[in-house]
Every structure is written in C-alpha cells, then in structure tokens.
LUMLUMDREN-2810 file (N, C-alpha, C; in Angstrom, 1 decimal):
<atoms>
<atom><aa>X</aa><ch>A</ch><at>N</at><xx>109.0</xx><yy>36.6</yy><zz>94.8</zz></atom>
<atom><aa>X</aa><ch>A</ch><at>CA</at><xx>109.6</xx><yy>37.6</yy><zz>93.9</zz></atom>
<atom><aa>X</aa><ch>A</ch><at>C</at><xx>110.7</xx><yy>36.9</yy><zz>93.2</zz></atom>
<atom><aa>X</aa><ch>A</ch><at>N</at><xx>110.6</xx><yy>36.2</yy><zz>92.1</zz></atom>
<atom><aa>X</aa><ch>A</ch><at>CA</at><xx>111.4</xx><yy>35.6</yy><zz>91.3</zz></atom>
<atom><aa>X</aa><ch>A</ch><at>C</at><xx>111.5</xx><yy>36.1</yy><zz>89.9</zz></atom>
<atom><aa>X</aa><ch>A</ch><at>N</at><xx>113.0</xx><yy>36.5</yy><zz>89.6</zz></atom>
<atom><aa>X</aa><ch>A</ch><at>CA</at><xx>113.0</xx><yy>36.9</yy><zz>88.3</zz></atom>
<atom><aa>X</aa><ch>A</ch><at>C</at><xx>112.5</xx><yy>35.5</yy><zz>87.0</zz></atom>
<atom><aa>X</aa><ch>A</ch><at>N</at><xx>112.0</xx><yy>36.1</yy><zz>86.2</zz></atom>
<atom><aa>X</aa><ch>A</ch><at>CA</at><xx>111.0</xx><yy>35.3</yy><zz>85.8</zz></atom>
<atom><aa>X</aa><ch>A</ch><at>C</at><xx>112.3</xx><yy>34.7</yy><zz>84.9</zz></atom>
<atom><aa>X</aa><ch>A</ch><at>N</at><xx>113.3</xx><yy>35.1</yy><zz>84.1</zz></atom>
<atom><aa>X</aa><ch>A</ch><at>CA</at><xx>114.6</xx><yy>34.5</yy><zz>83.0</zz></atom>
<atom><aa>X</aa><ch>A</ch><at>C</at><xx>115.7</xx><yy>33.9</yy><zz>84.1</zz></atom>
<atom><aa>X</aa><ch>A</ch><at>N</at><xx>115.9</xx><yy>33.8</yy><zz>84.9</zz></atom>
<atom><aa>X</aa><ch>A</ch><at>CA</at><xx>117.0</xx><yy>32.9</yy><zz>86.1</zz></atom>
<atom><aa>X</aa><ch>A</ch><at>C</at><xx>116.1</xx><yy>32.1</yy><zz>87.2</zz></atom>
<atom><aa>X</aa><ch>A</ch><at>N</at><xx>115.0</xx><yy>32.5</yy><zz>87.3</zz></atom>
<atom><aa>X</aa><ch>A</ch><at>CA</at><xx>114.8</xx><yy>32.0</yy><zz>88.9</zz></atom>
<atom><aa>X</aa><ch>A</ch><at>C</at><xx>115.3</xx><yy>32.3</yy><zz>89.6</zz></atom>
<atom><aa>X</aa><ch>A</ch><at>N</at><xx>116.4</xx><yy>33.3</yy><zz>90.3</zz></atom>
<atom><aa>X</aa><ch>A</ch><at>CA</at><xx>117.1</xx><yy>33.9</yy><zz>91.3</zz></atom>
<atom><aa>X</aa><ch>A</ch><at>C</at><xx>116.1</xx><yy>34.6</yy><zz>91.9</zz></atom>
<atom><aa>X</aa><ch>A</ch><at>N</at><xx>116.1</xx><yy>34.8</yy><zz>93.1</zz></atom>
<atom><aa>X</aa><ch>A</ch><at>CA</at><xx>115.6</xx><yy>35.9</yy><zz>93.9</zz></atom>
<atom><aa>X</aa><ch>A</ch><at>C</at><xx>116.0</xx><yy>37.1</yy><zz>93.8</zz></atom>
<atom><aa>X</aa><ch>A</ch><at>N</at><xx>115.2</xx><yy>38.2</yy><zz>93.8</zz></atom>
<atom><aa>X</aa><ch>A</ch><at>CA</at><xx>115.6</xx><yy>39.5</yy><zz>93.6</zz></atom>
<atom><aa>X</aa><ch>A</ch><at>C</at><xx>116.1</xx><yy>40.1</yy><zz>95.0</zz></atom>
<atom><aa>X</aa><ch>A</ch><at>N</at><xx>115.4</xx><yy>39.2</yy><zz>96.0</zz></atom>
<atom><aa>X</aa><ch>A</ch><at>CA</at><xx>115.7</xx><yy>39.5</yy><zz>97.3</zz></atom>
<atom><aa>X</aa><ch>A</ch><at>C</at><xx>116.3</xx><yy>39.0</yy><zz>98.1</zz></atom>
<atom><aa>X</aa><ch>A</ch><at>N</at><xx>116.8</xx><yy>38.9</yy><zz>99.2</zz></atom>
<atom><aa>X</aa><ch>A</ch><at>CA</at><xx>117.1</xx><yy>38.0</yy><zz>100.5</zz></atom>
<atom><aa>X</aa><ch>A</ch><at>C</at><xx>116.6</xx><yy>38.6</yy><zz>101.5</zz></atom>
<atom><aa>X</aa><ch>A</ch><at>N</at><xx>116.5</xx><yy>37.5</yy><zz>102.0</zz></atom>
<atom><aa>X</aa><ch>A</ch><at>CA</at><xx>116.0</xx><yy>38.1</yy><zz>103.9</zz></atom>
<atom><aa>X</aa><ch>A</ch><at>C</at><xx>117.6</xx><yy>38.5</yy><zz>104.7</zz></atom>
<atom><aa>X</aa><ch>A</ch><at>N</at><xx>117.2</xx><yy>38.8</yy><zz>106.0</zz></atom>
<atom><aa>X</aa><ch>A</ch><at>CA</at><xx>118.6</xx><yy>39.2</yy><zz>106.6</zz></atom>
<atom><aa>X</aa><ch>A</ch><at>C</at><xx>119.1</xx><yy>38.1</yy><zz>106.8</zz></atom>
<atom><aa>X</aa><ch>A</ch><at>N</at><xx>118.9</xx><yy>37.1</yy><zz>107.0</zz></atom>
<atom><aa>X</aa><ch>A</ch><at>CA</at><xx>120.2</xx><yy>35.8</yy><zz>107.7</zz></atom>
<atom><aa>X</aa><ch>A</ch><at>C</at><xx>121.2</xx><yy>35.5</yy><zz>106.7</zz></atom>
<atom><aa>X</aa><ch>A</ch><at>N</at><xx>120.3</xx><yy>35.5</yy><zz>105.4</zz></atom>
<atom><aa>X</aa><ch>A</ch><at>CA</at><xx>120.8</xx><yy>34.9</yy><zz>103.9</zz></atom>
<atom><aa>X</aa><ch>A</ch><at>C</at><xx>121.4</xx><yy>35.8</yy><zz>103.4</zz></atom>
<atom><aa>X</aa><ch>A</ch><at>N</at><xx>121.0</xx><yy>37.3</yy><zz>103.3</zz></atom>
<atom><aa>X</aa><ch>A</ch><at>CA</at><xx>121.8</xx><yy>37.9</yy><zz>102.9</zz></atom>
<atom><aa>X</aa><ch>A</ch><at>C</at><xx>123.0</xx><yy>38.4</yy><zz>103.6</zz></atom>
<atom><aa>X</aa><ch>A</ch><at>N</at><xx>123.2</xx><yy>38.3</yy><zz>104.9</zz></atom>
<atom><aa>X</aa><ch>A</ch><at>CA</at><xx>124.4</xx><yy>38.2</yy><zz>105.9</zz></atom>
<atom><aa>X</aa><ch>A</ch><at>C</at><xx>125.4</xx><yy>37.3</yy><zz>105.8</zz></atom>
<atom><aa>X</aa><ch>A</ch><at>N</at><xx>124.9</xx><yy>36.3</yy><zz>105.6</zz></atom>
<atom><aa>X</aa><ch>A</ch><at>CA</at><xx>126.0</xx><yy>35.1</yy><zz>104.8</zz></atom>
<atom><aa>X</aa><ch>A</ch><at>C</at><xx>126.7</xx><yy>35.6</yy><zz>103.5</zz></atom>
<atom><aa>X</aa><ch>A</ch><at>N</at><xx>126.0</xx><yy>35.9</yy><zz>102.6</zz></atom>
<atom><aa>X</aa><ch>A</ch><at>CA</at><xx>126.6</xx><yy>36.4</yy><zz>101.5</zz></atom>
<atom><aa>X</aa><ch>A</ch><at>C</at><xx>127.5</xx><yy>37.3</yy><zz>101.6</zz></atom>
<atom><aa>X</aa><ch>A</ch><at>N</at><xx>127.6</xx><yy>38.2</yy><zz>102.3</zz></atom>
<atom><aa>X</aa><ch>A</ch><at>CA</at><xx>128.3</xx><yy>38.9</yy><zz>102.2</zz></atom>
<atom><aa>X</aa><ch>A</ch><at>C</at><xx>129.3</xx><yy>39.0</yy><zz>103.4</zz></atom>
<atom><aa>X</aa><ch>A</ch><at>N</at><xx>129.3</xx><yy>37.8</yy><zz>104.3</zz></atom>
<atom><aa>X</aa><ch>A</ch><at>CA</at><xx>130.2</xx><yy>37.3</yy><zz>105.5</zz></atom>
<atom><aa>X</aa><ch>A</ch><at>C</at><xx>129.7</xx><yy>38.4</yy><zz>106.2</zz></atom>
<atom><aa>X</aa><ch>A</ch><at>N</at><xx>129.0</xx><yy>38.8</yy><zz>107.1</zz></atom>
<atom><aa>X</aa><ch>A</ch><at>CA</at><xx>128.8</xx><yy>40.1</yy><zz>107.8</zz></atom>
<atom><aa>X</aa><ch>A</ch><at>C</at><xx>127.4</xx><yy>39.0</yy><zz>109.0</zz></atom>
<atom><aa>X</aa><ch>A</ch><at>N</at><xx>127.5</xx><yy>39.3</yy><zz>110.1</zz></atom>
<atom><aa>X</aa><ch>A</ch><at>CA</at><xx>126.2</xx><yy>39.0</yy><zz>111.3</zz></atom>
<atom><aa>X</aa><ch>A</ch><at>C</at><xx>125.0</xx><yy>39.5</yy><zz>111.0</zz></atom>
<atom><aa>X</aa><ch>A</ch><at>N</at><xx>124.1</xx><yy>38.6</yy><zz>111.2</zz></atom>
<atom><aa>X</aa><ch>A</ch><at>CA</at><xx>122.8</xx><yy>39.6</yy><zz>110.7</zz></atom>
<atom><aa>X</aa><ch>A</ch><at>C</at><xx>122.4</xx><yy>40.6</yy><zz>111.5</zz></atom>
<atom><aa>X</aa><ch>A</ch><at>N</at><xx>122.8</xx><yy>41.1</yy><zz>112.3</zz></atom>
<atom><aa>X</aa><ch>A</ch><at>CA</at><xx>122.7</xx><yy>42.1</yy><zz>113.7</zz></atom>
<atom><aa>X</aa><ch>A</ch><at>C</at><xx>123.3</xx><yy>43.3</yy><zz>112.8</zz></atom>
<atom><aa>X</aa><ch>A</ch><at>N</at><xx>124.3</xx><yy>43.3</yy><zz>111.9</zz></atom>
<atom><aa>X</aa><ch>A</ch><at>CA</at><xx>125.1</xx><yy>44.0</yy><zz>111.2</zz></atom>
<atom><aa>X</aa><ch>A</ch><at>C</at><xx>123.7</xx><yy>45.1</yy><zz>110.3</zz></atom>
<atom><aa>X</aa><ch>A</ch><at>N</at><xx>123.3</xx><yy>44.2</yy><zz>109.5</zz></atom>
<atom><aa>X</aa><ch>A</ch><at>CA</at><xx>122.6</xx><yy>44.5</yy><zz>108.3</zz></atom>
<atom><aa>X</aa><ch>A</ch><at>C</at><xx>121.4</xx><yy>44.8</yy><zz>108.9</zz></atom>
<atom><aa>X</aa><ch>A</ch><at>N</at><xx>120.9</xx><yy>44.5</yy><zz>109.8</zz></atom>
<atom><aa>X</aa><ch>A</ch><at>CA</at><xx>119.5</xx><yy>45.0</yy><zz>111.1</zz></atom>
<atom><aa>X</aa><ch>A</ch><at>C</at><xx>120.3</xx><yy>46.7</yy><zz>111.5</zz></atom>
<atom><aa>X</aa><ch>A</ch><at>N</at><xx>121.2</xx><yy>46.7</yy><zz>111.8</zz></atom>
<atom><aa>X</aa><ch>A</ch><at>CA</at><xx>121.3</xx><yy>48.0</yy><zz>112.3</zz></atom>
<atom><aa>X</aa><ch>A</ch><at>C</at><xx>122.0</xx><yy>48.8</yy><zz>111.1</zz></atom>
<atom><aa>X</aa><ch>A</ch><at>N</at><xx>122.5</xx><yy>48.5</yy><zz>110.0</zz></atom>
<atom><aa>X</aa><ch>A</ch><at>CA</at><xx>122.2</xx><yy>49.2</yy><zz>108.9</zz></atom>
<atom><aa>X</aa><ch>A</ch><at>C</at><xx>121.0</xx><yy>50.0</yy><zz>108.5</zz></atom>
<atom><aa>X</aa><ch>A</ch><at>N</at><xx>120.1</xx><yy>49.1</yy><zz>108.5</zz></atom>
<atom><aa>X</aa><ch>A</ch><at>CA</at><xx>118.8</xx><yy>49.4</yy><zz>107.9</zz></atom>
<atom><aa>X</aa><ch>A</ch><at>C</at><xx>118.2</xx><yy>50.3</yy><zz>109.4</zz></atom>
<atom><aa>X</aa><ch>A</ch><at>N</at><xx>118.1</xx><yy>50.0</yy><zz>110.4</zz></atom>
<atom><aa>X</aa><ch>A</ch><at>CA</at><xx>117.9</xx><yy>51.1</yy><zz>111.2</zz></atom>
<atom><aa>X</aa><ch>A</ch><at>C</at><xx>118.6</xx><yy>52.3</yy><zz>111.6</zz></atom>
<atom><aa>X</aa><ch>A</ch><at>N</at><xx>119.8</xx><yy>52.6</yy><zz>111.6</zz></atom>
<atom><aa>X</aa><ch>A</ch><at>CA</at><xx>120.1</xx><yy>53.7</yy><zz>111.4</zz></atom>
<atom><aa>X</aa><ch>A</ch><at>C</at><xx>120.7</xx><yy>54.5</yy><zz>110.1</zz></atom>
<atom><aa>X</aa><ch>A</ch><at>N</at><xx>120.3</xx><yy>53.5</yy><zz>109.6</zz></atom>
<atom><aa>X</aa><ch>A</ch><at>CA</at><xx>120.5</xx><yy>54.2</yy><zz>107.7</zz></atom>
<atom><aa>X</aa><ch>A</ch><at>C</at><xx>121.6</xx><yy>54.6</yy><zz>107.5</zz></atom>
<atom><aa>X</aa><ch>A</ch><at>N</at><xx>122.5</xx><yy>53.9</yy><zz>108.0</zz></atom>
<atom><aa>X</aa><ch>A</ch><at>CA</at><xx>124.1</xx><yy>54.4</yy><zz>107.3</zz></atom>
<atom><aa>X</aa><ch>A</ch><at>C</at><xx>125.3</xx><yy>53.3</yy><zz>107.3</zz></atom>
<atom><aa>X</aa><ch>A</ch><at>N</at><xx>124.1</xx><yy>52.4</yy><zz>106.2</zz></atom>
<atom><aa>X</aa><ch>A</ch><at>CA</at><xx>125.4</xx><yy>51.2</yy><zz>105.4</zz></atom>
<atom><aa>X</aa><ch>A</ch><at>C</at><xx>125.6</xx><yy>51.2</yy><zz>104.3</zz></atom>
<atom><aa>X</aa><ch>A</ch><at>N</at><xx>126.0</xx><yy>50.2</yy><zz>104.0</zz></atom>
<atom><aa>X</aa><ch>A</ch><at>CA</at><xx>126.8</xx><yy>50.8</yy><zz>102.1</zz></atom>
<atom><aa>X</aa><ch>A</ch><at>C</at><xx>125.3</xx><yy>50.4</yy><zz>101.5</zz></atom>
<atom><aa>X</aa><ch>A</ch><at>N</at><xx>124.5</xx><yy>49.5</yy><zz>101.6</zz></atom>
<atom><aa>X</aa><ch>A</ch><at>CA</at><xx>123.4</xx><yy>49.0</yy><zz>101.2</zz></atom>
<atom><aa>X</aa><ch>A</ch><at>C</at><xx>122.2</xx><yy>49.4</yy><zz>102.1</zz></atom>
<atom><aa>X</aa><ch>A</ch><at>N</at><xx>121.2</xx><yy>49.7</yy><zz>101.7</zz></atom>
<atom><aa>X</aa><ch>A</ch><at>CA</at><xx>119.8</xx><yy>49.4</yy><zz>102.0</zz></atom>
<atom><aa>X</aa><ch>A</ch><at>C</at><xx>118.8</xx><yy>48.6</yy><zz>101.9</zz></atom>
<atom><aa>X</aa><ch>A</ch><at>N</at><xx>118.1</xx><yy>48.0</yy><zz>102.8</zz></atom>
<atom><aa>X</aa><ch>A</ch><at>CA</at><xx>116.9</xx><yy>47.5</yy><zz>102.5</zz></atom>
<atom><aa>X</aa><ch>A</ch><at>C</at><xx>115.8</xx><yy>47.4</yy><zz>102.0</zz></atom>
<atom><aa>X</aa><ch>A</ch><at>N</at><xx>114.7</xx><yy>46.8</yy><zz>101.3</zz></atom>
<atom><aa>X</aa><ch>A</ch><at>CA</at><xx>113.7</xx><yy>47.2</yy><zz>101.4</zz></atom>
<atom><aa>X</aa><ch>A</ch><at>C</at><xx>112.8</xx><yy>46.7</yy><zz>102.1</zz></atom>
<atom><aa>X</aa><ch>A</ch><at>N</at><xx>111.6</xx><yy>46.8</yy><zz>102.7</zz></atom>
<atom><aa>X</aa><ch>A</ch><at>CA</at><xx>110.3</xx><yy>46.3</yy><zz>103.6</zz></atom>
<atom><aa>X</aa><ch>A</ch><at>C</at><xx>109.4</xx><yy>46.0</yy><zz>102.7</zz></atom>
<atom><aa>X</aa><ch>A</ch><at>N</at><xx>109.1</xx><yy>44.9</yy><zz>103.3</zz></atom>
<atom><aa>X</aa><ch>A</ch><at>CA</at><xx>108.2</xx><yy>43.8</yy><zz>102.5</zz></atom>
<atom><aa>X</aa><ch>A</ch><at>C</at><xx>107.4</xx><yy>43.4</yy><zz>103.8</zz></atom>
<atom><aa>X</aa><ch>A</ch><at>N</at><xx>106.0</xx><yy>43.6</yy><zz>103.9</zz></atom>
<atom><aa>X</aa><ch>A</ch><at>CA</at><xx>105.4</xx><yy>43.3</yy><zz>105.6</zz></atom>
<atom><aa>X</aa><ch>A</ch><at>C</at><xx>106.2</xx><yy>43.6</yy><zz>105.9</zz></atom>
<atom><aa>X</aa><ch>A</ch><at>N</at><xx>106.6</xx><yy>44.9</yy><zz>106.9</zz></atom>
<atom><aa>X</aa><ch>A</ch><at>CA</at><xx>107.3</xx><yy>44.8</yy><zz>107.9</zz></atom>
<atom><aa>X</aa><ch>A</ch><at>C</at><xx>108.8</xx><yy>44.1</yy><zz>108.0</zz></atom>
<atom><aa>X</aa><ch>A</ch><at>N</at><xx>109.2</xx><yy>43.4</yy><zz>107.1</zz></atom>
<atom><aa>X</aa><ch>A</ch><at>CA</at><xx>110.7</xx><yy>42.8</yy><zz>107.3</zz></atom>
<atom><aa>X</aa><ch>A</ch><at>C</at><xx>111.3</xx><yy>43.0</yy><zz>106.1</zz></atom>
<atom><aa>X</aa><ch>A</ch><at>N</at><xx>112.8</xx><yy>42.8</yy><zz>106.9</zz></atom>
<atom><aa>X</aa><ch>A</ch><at>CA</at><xx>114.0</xx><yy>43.7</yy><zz>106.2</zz></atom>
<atom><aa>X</aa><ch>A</ch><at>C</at><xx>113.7</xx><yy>42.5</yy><zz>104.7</zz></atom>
<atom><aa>X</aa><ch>A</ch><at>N</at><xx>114.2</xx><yy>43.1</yy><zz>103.5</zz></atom>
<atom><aa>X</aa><ch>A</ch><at>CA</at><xx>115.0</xx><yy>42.3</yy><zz>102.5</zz></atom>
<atom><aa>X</aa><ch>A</ch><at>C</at><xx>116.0</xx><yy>43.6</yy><zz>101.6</zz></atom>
<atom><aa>X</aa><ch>A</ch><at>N</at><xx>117.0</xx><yy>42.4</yy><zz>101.3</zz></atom>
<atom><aa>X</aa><ch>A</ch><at>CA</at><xx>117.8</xx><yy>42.8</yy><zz>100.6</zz></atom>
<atom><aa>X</aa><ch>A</ch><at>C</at><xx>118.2</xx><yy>42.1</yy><zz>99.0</zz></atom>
<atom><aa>X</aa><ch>A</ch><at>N</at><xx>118.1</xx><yy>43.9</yy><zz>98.5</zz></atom>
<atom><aa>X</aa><ch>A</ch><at>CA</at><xx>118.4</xx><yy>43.3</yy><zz>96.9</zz></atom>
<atom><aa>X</aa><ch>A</ch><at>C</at><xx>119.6</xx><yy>42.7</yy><zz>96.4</zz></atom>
<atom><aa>X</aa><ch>A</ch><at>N</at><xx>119.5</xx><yy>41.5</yy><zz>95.8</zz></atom>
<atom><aa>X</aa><ch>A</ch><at>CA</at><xx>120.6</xx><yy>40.6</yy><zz>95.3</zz></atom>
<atom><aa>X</aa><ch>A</ch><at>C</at><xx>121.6</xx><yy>41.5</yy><zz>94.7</zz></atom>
<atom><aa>X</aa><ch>A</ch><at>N</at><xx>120.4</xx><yy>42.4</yy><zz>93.6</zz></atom>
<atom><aa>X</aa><ch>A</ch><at>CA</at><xx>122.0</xx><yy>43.2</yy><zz>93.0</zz></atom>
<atom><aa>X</aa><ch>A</ch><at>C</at><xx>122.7</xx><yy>44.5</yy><zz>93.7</zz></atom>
<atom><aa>X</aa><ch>A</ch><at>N</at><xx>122.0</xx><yy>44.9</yy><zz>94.7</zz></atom>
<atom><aa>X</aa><ch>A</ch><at>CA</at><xx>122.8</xx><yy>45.3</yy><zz>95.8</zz></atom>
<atom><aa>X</aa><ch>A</ch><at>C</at><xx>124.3</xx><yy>44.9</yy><zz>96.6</zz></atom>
<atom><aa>X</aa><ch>A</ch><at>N</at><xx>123.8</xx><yy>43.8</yy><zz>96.6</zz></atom>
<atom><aa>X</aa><ch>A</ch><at>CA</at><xx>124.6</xx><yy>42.8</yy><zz>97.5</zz></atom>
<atom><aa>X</aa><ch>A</ch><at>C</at><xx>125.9</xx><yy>42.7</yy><zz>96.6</zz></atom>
<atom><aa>X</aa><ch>A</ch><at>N</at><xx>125.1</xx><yy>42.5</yy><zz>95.3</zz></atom>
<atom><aa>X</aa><ch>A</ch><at>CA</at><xx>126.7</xx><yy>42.1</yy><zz>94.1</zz></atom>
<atom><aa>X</aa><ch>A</ch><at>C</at><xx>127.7</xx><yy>43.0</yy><zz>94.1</zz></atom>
<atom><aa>X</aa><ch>A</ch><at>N</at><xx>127.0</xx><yy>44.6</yy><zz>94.1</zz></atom>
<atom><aa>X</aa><ch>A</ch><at>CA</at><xx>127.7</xx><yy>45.5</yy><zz>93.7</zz></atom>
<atom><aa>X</aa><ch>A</ch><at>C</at><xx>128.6</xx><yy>46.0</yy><zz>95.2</zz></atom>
<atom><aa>X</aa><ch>A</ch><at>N</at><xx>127.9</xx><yy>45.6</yy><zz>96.5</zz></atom>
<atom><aa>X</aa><ch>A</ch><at>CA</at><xx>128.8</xx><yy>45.7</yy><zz>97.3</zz></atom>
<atom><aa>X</aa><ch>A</ch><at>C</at><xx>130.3</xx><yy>44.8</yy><zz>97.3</zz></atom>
<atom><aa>X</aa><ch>A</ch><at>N</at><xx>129.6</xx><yy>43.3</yy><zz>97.3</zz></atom>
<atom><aa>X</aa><ch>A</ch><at>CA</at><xx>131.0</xx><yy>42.6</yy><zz>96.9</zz></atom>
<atom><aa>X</aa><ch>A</ch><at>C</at><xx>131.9</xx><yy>43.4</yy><zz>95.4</zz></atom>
<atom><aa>X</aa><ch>A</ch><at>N</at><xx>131.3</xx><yy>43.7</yy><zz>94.7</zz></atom>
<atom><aa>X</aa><ch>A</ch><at>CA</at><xx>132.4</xx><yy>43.9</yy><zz>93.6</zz></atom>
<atom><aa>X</aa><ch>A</ch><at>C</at><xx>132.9</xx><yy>45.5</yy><zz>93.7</zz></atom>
<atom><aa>X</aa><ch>A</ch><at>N</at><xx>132.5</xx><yy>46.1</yy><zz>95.2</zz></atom>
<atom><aa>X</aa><ch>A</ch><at>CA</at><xx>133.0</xx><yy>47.4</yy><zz>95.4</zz></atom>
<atom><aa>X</aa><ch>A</ch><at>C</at><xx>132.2</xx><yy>48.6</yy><zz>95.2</zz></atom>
<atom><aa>X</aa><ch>A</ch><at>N</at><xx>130.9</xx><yy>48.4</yy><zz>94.5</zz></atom>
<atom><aa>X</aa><ch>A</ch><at>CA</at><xx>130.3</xx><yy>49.6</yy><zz>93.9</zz></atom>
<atom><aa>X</aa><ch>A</ch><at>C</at><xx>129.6</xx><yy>50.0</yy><zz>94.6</zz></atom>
<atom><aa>X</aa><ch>A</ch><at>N</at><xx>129.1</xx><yy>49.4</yy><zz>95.8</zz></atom>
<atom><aa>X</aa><ch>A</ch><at>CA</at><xx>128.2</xx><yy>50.1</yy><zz>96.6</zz></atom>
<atom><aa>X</aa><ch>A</ch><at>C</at><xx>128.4</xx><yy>51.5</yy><zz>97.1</zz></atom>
<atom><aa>X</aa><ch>A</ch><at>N</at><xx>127.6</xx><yy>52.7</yy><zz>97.3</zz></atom>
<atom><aa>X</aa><ch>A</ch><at>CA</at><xx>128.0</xx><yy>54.0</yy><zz>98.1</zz></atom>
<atom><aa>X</aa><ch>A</ch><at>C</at><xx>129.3</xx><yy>54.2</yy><zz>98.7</zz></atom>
</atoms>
C-alpha cells in the first residue's frame, strides 16, 4: 500500500507505528481492542495497521 507521488506508506504495522509515536506496542494493541485511543486502526488480514496520517495528526495534536 504505497502512495504512488512519495512512496510513503499509508500504513504501519503496530511495532513501527509505536515507535513513532514513542508509546509500547501493547499500548496501540489495546487501543484498537477496546476502542478508546486517540487513534484507530485498520485490519488488513486480521492485523492491526495504522494510518500514517493518523499518526501525524496525533503528534501535531489533532487527533480526537
């Protein structure tokens, strides 16, 4: 899933996107299961990902 104008990923998996945002990946696992973090995941087979620009707008404050 690659934006086709950067080559960025649209998504991360949990480990990578737990780095990003300094947080355990146990963190963002139990986000996504009890559904009450600033961000959400989406499921792709069965595993968590998380959207890049998700992630941005949490660091820059705008998440929920």
């Amino acid at each position: 899933m690659n934006n086709e104008k950067n080559n960025f990923p649209e998504v991360l998996p949990t480990d990578k996107a737990a780095a990003v945002i300094n947080r355990k990946p146990q963190t963002l696992r139990k986000w996504a299961c009890l559904e009450n973090g600033p961000i959400n995941p989406i499921r792709i087979n069965g595993r968590l990902a998380w959207r890049v620009a998700d992630l941005e707008a949490l660091l820059n404050g705008g998440a929920k």
